[in-house]
TORKEGU-304527 format. One record per residue: y, x, z of N, C-alpha, C in turn; residue in one letter. Coordinates in steps of 0.05 Angstrom, whole numbers, padded with zeros to 5 digits, always signed. Layout:
! TORKEGU-304527
YXZYXZYXZA ...
***
This chain:
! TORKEGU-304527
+00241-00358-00721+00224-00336-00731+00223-00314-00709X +00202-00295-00694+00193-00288-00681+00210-00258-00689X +00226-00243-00670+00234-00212-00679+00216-00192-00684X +00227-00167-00679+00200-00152-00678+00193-00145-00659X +00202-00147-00633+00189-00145-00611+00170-00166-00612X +00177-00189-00613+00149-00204-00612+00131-00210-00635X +00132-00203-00645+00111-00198-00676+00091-00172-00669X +00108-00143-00647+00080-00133-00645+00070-00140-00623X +00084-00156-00603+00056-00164-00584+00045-00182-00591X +00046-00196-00610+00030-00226-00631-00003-00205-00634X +00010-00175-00646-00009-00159-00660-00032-00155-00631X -00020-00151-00605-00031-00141-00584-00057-00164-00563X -00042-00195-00583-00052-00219-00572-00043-00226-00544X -00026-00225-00548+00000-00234-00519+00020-00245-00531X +00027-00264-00544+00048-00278-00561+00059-00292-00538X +00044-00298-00519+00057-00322-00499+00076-00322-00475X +00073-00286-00481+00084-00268-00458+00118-00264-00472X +00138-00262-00456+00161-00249-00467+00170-00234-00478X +00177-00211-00491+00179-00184-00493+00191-00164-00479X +00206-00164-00448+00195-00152-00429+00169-00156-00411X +00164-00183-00415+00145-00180-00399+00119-00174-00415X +00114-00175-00447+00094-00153-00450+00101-00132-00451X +00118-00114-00450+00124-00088-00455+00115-00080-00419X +00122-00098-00393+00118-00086-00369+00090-00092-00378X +00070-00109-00382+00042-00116-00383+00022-00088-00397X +00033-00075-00413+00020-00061-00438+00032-00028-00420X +00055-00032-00409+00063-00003-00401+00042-00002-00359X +00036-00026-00364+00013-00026-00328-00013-00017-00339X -00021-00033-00353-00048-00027-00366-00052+00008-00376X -00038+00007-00395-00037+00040-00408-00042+00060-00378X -00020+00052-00360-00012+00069-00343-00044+00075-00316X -00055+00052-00320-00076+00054-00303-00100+00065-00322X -00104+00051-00345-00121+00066-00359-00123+00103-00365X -00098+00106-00362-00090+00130-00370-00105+00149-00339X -00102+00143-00318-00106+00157-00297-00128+00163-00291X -00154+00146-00311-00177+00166-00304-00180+00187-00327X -00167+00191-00338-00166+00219-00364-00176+00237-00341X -00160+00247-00320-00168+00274-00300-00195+00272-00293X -00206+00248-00283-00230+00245-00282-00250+00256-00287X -00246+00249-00318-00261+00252-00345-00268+00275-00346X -00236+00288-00345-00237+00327-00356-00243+00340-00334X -00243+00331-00315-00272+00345-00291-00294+00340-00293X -00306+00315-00298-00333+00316-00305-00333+00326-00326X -00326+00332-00348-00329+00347-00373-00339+00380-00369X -00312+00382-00354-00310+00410-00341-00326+00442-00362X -00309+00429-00385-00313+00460-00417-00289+00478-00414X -00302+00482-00435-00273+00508-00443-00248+00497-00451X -00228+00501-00445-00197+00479-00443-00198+00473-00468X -00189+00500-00487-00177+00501-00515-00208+00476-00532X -00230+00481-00522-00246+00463-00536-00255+00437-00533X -00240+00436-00509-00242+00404-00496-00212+00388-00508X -00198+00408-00512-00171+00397-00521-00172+00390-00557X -00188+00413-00569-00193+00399-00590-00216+00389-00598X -00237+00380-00588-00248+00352-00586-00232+00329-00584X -00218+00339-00558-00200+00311-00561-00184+00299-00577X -00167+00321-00593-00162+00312-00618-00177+00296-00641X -00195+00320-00647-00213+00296-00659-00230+00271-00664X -00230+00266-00635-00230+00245-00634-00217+00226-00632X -00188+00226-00617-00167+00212-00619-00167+00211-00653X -00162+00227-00669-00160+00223-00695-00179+00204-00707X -00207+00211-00703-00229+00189-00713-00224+00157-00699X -00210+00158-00680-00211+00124-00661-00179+00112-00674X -00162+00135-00683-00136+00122-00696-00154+00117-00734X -00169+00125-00739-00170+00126-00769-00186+00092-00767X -00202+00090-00744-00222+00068-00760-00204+00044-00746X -00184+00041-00730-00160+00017-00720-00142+00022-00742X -00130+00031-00753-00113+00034-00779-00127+00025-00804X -00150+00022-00809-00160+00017-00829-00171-00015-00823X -00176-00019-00800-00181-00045-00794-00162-00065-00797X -00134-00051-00796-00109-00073-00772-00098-00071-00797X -00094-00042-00817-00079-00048-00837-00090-00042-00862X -00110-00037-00864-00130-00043-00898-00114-00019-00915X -00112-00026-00936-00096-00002-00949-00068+00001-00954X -00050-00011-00926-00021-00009-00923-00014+00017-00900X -00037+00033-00894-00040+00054-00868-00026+00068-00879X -00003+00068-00894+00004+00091-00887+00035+00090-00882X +00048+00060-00881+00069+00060-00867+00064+00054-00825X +00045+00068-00819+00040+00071-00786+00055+00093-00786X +00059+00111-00801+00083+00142-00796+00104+00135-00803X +00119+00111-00809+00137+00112-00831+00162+00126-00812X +00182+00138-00833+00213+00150-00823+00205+00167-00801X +00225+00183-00797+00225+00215-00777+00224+00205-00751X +00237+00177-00736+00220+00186-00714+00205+00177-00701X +00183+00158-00730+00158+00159-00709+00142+00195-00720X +00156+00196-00745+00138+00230-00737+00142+00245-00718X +00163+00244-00699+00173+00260-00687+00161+00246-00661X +00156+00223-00658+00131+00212-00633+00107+00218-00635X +00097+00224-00654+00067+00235-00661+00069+00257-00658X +00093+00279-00656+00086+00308-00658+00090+00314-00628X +00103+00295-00609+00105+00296-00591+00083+00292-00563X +00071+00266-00579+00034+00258-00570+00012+00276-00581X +00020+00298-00593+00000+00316-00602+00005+00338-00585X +00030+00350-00587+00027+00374-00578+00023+00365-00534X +00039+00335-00535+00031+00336-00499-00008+00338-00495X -00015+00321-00518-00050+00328-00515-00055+00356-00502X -00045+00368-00522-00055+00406-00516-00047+00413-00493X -00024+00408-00475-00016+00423-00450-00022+00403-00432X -00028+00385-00439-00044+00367-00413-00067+00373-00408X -00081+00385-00429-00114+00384-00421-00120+00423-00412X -00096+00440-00425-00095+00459-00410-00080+00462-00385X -00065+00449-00376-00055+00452-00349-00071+00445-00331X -00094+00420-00339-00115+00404-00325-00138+00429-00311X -00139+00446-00338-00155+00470-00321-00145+00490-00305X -00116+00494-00309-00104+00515-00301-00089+00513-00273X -00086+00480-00261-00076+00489-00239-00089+00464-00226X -00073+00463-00197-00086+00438-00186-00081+00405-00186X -00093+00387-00193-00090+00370-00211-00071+00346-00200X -00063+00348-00168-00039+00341-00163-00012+00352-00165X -00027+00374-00160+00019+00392-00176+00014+00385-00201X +00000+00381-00221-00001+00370-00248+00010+00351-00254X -00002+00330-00230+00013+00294-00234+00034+00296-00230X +00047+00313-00208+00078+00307-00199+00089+00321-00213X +00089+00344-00229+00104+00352-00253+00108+00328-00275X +00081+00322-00282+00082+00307-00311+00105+00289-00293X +00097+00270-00268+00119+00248-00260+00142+00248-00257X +00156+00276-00270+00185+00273-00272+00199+00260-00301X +00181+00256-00317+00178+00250-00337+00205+00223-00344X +00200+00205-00318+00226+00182-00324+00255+00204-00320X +00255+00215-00300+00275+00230-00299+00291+00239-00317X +00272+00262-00345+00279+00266-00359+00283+00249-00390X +00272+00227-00392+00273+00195-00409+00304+00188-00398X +00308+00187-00372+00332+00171-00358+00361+00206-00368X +00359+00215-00375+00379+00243-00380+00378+00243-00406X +00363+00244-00418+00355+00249-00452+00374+00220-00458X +00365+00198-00453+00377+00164-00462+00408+00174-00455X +00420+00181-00438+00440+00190-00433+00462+00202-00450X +00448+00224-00447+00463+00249-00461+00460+00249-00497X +00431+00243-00502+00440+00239-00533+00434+00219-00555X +00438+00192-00534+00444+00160-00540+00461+00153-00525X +00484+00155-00514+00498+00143-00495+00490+00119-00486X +00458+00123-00473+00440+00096-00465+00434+00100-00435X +00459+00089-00417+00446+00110-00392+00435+00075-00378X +00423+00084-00359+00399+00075-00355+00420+00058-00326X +00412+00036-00320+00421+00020-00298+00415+00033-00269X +00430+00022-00250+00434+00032-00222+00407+00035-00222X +00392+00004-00217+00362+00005-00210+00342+00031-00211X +00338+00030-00244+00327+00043-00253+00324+00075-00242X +00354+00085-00235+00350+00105-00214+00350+00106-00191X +00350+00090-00177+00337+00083-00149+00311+00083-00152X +00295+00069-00172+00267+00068-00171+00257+00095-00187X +00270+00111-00190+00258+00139-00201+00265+00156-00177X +00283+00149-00159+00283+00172-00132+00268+00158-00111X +00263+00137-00114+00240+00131-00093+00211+00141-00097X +00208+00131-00120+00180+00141-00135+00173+00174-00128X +00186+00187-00145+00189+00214-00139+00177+00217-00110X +00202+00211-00094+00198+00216-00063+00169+00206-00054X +00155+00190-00075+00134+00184-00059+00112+00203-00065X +00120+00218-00089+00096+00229-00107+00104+00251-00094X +00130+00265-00082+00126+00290-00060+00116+00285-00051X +00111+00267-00029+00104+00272-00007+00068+00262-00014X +00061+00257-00038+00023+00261-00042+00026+00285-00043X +00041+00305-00053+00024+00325-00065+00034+00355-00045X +00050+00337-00031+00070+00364-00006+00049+00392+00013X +00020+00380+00019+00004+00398+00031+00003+00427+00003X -00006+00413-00025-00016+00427-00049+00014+00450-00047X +00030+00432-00047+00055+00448-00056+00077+00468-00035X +00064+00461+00004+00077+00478+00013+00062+00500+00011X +00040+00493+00012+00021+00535+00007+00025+00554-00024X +00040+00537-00044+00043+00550-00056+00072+00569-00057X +00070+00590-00075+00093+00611-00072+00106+00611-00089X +00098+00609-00118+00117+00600-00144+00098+00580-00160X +00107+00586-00183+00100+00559-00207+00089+00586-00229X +00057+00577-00234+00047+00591-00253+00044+00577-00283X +00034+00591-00294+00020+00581-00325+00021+00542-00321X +00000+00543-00315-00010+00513-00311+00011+00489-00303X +00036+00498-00285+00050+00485-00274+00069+00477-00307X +00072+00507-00305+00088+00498-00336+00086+00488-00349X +00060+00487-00360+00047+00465-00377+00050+00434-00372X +00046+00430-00341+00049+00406-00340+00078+00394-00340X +00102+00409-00336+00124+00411-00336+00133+00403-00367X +00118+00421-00389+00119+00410-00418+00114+00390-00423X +00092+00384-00419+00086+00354-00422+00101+00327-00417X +00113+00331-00387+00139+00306-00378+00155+00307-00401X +00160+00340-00401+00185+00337-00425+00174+00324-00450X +00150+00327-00465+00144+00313-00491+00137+00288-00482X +00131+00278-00459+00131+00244-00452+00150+00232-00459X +00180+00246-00449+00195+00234-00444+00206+00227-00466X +00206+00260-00486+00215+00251-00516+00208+00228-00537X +00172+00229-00527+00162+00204-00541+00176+00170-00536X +00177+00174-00509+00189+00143-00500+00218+00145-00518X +00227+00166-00513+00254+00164-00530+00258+00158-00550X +00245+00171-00569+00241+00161-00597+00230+00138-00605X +00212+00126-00588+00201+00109-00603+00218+00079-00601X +00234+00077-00594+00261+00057-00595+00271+00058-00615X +00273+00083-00624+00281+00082-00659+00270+00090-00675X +00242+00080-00675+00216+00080-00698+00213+00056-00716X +00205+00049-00738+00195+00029-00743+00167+00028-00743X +00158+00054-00746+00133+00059-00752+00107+00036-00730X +00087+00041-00732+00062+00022-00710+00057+00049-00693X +00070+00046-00670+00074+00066-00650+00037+00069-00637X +00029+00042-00645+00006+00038-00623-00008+00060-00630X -00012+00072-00656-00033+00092-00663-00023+00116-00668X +00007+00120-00653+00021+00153-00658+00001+00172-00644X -00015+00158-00620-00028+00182-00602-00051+00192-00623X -00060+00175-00636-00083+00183-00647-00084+00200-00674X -00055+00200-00685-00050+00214-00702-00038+00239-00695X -00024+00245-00671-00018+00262-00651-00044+00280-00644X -00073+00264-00648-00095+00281-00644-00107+00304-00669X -00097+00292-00692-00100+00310-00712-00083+00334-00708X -00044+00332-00695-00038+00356-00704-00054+00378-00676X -00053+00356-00656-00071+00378-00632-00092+00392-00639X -00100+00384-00656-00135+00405-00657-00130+00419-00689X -00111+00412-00705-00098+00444-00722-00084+00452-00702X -00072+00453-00694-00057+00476-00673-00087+00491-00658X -00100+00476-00650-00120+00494-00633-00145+00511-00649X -00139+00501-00677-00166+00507-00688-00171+00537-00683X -00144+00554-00692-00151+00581-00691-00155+00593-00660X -00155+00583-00638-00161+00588-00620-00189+00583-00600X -00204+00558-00624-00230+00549-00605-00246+00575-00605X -00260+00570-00579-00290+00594-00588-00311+00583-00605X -00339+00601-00613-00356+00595-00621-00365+00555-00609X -00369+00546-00635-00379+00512-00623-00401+00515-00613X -00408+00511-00591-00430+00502-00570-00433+00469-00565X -00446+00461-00568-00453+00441-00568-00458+00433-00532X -00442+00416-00522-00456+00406-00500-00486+00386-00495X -00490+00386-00469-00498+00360-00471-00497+00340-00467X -00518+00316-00471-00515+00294-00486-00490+00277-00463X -00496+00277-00433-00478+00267-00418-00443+00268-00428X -00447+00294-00426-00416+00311-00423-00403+00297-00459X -00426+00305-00479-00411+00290-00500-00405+00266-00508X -00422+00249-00491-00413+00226-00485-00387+00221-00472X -00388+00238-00449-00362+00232-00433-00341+00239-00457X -00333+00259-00464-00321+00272-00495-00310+00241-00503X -00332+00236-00515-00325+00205-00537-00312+00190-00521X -00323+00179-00494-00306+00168-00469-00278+00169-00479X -00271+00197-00469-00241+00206-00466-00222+00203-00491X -00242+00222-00504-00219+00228-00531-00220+00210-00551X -00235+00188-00556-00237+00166-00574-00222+00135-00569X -00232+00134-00542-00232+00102-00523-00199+00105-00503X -00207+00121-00483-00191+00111-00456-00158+00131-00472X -00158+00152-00481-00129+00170-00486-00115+00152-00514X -00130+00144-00535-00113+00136-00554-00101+00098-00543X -00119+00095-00529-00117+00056-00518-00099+00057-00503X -00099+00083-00472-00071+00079-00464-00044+00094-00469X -00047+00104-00483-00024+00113-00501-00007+00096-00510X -00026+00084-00536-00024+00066-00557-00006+00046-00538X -00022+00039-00518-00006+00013-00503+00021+00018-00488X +00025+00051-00481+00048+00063-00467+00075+00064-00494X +00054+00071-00517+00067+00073-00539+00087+00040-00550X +00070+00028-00546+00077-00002-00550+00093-00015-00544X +00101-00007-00515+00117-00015-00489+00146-00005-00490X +00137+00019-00509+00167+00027-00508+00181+00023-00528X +00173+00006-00550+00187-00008-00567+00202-00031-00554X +00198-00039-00537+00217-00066-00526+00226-00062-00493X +00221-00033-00477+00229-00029-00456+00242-00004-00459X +00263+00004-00437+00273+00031-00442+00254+00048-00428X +00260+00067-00446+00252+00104-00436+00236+00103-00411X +00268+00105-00396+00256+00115-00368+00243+00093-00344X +00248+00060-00363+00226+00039-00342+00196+00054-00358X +00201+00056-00373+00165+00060-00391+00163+00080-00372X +00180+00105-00368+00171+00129-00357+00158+00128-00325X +00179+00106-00313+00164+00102-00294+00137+00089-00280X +00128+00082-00303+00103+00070-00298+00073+00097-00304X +00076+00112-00321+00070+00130-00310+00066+00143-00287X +00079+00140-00271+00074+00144-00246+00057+00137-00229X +00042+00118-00233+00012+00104-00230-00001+00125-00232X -00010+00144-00260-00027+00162-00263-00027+00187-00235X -00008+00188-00228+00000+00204-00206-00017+00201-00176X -00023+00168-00181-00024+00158-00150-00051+00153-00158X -00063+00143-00179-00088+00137-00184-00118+00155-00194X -00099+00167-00200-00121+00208-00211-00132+00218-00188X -00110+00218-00166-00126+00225-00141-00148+00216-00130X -00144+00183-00139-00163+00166-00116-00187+00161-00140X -00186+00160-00159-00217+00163-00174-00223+00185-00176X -00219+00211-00165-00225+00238-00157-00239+00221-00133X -00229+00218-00114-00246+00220-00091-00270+00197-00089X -00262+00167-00108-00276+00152-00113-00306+00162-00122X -00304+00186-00134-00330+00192-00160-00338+00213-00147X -00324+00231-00141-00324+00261-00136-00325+00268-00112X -00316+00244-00095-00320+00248-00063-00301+00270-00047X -00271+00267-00062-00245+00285-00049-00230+00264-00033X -00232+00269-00006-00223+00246+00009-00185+00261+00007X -00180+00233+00000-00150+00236+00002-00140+00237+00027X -00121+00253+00025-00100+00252+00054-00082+00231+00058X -00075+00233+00087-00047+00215+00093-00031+00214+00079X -00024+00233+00072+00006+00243+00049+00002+00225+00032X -00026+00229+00018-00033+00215-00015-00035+00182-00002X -00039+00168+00016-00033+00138+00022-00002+00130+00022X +00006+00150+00043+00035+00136+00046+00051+00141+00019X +00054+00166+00003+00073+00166-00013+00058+00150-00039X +00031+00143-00034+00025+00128-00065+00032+00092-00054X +00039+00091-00030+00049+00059-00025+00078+00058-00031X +00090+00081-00027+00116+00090-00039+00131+00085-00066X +00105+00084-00083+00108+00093-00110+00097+00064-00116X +00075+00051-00108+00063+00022-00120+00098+00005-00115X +00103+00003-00083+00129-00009-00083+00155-00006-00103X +00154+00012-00108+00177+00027-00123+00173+00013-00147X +00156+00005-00162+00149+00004-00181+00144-00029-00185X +00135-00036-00168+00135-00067-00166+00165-00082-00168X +00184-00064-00147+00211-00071-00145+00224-00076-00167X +00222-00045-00175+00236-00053-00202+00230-00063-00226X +00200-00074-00227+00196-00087-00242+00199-00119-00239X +00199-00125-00221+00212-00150-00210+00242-00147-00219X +00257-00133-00210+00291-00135-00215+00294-00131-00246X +00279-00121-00263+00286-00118-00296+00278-00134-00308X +00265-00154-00304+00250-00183-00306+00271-00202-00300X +00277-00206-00283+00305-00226-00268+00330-00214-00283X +00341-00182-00288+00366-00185-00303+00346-00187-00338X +00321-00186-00350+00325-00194-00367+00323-00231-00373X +00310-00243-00352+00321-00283-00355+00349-00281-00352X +00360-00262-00340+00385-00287-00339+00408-00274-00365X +00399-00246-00376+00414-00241-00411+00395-00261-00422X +00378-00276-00423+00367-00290-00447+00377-00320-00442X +00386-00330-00419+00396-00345-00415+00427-00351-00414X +00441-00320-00413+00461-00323-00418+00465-00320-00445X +00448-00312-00465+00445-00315-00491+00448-00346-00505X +00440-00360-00494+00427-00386-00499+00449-00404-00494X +00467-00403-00479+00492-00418-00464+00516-00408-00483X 
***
């Protein structure tokens, strides 16, 4: 009989895959999907507080009609027990300071803030799970890092302190990290915490939107893009991943968004990347390949020493 790690990648249609190796599969995908969000919220380019709750609402409308599809009228154990609520409150409120930090500062000190995110997954598992995280694991979070300085080192030697915006993105790692945390001890269907995370984002913002203006038709398209399709899918899939991988491997795949926001900026938008942003994003692809190779190999040979 199949556990429950592999019962929800059955749900994901990857049954054939292992359960690290869908949890690395679903935490690559999310992680690349996830990296044209910045994209998006520059071509959008509204008012933060109302681009943030759009996005809610529509993350909410794209979790309501997959919940009703996947589970008919059993939807309402996808929240079940405190902490997948406490992963949804965590994918809600990072909605809101992601999409205001996105306006408020520059969108690579953004990435390399949010990318401390395994860091603090790899300290949290620690300190209040006595789950500390393997040698590897922090070798491949100080390499990574080191690579995502050195993309974003021009942005960050001209600056003089850390404003508004930085902080925000600083919040956010921190509610990343909590989510990956918790959701190891959820039962709940993690895949659709972001999307229910979109409802508490846009009550929190309601009292703050301005008058509704209606964009146009492009821009609200892009809207639906973002906050319906690409934020709840790679979530959902980041969300997924971390039911059968730890914290801070999930955290480090994130780190993609870091290396990849830049280059579909300049892909679309025509911001030619620098030296910095090549070498430290080959830094970070390596980093990340490594250790996903080495947590693959010590997980065959526990399943094999299982088996003997």
């Amino acid at each position: 009989m199949p556990d429950a790690a592999d019962r929800h990648g059955q749900a994901w249609g990857i049954a054939w895959m292992s359960a690290s190796g869908k949890g690395l599969m679903l935490a690559s995908l999310g992680a690349v999907l996830l990296s044209i969000d910045t994209l998006l919220l520059r071509l959008i380019h509204g008012d933060p507080f109302q681009m943030a709750f759009a996005r809610g609402l529509l993350m909410l409308l794209a979790g309501v009609v997959v919940t009703l599809f996947r589970h008919g009228s059993g939807w309402r154990t996808v929240a079940r027990g405190w902490a997948a609520r406490a992963v949804i409150v965590c994918y809600g409120l990072s909605s809101v300071t992601f999409v205001l930090s996105a306006m408020m500062t520059n969108i690579s000190n953004m990435l390399t803030l949010i990318a401390t995110a395994p860091l603090w997954a790899a300290l949290g598992a620690g300190v209040f799970f006595k789950d500390w995280p393997p040698r590897r694991t922090w070798i491949a979070c100080a390499c990574a890092l080191l690579g995502v300085v050195t993309v974003v080192w021009p942005s960050f030697s001209t600056r003089a302190a850390i404003g508004a915006g930085d902080a925000l993105a600083l919040a956010t790692a921190l509610l990343m990290a909590g989510a990956l945390l918790l959701s190891r001890r959820s039962r709940g269907d993690l895949a659709l915490a972001p999307a229910f995370g979109g409802l508490l984002a846009a009550v929190v913002l309601l009292p703050f939107i301005p008058p509704v203006a209606f964009p146009d038709c492009t821009r609200m398209l892009l809207m639906a893009l973002e906050g319906a399709i690409v934020v709840p899918l790679a979530l959902g899939m980041i969300a997924a991943s971390a039911r059968v991988l730890p914290a801070p491997q999930v955290g480090l795949f994130l780190l993609i968004e870091t290396v990849l926001g830049p280059f579909w900026i300049w892909a679309f938008l025509g911001e030619t990347p620098t030296r910095f942003a090549i070498i430290g994003g080959s830094v970070v692809v390596v980093s990340l390949a490594a250790h996903g190779a080495f947590a693959l190999r010590a997980a065959r040979k526990l399943a094999r020493a299982a088996r003997c």
